[in-house]
N, C-alpha and C positions, 0 to 999 in steps of 0.2 A: 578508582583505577580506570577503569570505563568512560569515565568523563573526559581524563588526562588523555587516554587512546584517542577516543574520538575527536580531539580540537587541537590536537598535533599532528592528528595526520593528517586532517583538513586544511591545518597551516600549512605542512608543508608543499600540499597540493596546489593552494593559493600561489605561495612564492614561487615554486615551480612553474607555474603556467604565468604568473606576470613577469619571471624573468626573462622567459622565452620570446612573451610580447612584447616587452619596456626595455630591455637590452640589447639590439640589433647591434653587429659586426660582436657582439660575445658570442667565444663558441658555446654553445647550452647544450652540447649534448653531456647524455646523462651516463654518469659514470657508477659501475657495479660498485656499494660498499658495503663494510658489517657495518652493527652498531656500537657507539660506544659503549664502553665494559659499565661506564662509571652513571649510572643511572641514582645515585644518594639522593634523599628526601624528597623522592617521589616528583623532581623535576626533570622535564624531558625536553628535549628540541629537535630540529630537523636533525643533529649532528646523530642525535638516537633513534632514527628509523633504517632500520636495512634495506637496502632495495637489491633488487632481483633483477637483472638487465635481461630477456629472453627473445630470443628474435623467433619470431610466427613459423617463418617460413623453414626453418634449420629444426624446427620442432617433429617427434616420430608421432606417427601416427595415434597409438597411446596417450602420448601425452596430450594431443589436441582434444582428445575425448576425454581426457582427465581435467586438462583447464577448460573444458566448454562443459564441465556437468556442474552443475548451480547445488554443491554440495548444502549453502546454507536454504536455501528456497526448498531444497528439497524439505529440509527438516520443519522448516514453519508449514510447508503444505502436508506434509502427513495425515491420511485419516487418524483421527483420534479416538479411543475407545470410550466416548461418554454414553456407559449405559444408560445415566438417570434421565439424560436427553433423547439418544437416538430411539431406546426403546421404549417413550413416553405415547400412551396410546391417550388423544386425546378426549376430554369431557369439558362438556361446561362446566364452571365452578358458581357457584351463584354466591351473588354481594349488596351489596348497598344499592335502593332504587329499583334491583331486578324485580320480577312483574310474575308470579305464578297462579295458577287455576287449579285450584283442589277440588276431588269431587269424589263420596263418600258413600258408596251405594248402600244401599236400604234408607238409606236418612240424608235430609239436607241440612241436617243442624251445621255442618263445617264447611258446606258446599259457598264457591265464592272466588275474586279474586283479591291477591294479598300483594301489598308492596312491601319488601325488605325494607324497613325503614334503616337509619344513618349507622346504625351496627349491628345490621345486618338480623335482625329478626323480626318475625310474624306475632299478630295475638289473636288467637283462634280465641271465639266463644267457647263457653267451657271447659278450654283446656287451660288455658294464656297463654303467656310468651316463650316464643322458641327459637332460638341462635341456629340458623343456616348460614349464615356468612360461611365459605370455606368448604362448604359441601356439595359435591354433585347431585346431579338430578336422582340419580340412583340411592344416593346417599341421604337427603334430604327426608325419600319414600321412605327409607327401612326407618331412620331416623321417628318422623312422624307416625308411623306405624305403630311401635313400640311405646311412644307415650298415649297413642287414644285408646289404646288396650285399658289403660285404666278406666276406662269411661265407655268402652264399647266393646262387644261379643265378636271377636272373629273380622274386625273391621277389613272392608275392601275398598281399597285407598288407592287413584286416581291422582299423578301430578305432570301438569305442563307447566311449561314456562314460554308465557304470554311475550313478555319484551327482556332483552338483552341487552342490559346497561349499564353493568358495572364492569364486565370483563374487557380488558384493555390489552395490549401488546404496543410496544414503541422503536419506530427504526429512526435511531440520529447516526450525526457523524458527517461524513465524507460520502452523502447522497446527493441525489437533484431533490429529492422534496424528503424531508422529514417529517415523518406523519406520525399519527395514533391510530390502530387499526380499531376497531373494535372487533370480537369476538364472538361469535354466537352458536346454534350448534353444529357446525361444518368446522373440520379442522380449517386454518390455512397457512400453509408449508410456508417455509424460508423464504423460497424461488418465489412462490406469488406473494408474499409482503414485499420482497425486493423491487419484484416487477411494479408494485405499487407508490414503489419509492421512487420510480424511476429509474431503477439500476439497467445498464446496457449493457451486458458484457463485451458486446461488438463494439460499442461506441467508439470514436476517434477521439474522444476527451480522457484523456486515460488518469486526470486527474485526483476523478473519482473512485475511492476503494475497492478492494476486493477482497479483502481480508479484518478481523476484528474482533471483540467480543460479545460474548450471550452472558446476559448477568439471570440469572434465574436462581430464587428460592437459599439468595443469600451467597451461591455461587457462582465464579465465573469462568467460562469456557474458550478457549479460542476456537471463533471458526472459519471458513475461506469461502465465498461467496462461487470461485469460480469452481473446487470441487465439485458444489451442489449443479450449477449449469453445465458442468460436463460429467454431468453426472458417473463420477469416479465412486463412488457409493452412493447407494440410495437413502443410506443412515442421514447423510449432509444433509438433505433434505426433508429436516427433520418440522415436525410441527410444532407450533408457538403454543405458548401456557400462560393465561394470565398474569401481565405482569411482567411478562420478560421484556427486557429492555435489550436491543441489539446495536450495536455501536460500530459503526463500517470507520475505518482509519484511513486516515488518507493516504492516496499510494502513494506511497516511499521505493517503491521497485523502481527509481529510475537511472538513467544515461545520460550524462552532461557532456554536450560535444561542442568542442571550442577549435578557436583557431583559423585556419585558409578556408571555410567551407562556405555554402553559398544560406544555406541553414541552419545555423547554430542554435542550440538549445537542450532542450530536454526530449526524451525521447523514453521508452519502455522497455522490459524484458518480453513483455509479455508475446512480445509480438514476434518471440521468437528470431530477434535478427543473429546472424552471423557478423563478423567485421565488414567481408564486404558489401554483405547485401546494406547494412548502415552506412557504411560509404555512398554506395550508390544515394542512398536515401536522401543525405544530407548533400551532395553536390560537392565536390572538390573542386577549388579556383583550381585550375591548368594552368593559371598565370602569377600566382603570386604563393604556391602552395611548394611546400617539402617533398615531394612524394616517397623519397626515398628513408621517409624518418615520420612514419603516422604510429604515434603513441597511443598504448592502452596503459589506465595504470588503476590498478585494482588491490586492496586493500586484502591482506589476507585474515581473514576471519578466527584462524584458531592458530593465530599466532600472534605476539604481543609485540606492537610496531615496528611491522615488517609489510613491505608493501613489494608487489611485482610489479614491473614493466616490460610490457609486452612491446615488440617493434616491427613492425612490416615493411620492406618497400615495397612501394606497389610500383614503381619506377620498370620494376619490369615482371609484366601483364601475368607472366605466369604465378608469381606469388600471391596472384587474387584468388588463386586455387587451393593454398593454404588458410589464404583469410576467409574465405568459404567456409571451412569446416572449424574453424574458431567462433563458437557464439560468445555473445556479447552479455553480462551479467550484471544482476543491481547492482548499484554503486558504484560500475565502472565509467572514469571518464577517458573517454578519445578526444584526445588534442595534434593536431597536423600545424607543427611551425610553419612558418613562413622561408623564401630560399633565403640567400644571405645578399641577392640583389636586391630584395626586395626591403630587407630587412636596414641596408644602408641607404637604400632611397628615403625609407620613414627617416631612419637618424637625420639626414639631409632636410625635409619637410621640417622636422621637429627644430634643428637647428635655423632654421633660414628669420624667423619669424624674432626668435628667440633672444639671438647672441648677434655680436658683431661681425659675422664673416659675411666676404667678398665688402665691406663698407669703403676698404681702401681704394675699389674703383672708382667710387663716386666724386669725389675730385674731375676726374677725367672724363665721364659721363656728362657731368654736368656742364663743363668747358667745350662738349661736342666735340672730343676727342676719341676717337677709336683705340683702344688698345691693339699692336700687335700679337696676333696668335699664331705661332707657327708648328 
């Protein structure tokens, strides 16, 4: 159902904006309709989206604060209550390769260092072999402890850990650099893996994520990068655990703006723009542009193929004071037709090259004849 939504409303978005481009002296403005009733075996077309015709400026006060709050944004950015993560206080885990120093006061029978070998365990003299794979430094001690009771009075048991090489954490995705951190005994938070990654959250490249998942311990979490740097909780900023694997997604927050502008492309929520202030951003031609007909048109989220369109003129300067307190949201595109002079000049360009018109002058041209024009 989901699939159907999204690549019909995309269609209709496409023919929409090419026919407004490819059909000059057609009038394209957009007319308010329902949708058809008759939706049978899960086939849909532009005939089944409803649109919403709303002009900006004729908008109450309410409601521009109700279309300018990013109901669904809000929902994906929510702190989320992951105790087994936020409240995860970190330790070293010890594994394969790691490097520890035992030392067994009153006796050096055990004294020495040990490499975890390939699964993860030690072979002490006279004890044998013992599986730490999996265990903290803490854990390791009582562990160790408990087996040289058999062989020792009251033993007092000494453990470091010499090198740190098996503990990993991994940032992919929708980064500047994809790395492997490794881990040792110092935590290090989200915000400095990030920062290691390369992540900028000022950056002007806004192509890169801010939002994603934490796969840990068989589980996986969603988290939001930007949370943690504006530090909206300090949970966000949670510490990494062996093993976690964080996956940044590419940003999909953006604004497609087409049409009369001097700037056309993509553009961000994040940045907080209003209508006008994206206006501004992107530059209106003054000479080839609608002013009186700048399109928003934005997809309504909890509703099944129903789209609104929003309409400003900005044709007169005070309704820039509406488009002020109108912000701009993911997935919204702003398209500004073209006027209808400009629009029959293209037809004119498009035909001249094309088709046989004016060819009947050329008779007379050719013969260095003037035609009268009166």
């Amino acid at each position: 159902m989901k699939f159907f939504k999204k690549n019909y409303i995309q269609l209709f978005i496409i023919l929409f904006l090419s026919g407004c481009a490819t059909l000059p002296g057609i009038n394209e403005d957009i007319e308010e309709k329902l949708p058809n009733e008759n939706l049978a075996n899960g086939e849909y077309s532009i005939n089944d989206v409803k649109i919403n015709i709303l002009k900006i400026n004729t908008l109450s006060q309410n409601k521009l604060n109700d279309y300018s709050k990013d109901k669904f944004n809000d929902l994906e950015n929510n702190i989320k209550n992951y105790a087994e993560v936020y409240d995860y206080k970190y330790e070293y885990i010890l594994g394969p390769s790691d490097v520890i120093n035992i030392n067994l006061t009153e006796t050096d029978d055990l004294d020495g260092v040990y490499e975890l070998n390939e699964i993860g365990m030690i072979d002490l003299p006279f004890v044998g072999k013992v599986q730490l794979d999996g265990l903290t430094k803490d854990d390791a001690h009582n562990l160790l402890t408990e087996i040289i009771k058999n062989f020792y009075i009251n033993p007092d048991l000494q453990i470091n850990i010499e090198e740190y090489n098996s503990s990993k954490a991994y940032i992919v995705g929708a980064v500047r650099n994809q790395i492997t951190i490794s881990l040792d005994q110092e935590p290090i938070t989200l915000i400095e893996a990030a920062i290691q990654a390369n992540f900028n959250p000022t950056a002007e490249d806004k192509i890169f994520g801010t939002s994603g998942l934490l796969r840990r311990d068989g589980e996986v979490y969603k988290i939001n990068l930007n949370n943690a740097f504006k530090n909206k909780d300090t949970k966000e900023n949670f510490s990494l655990k062996k093993d976690d694997v964080v996956f940044i997604d590419q940003n999909a927050n953006s604004i497609h703006v087409f049409g009369e502008v001097t700037e056309p492309g993509t553009y961000f929520p994040d940045m907080n723009y209003s209508l006008t202030e994206l206006l501004s951003s992107v530059g209106i031609n003054q000479l080839t542009a609608n002013a009186e007909k700048v399109y928003v048109i934005r997809e309504k989220y909890d509703s099944f193929l129903e789209i609104d369109v929003f309409q400003l003129d900005i044709k007169n300067p005070i309704n820039l004071v509406a488009g002020k307190k109108f912000k701009i949201k993911k997935g919204d595109i702003v398209f500004i037709p073209p006027t209808e002079i400009v629009k029959w000049n293209r037809t004119i360009s498009l035909l001249l090259p094309q088709t046989n018109l004016f060819n009947s002058y050329n008779p007379i041209v050719r013969n260095n004849l003037k035609p009268a024009f009166r």
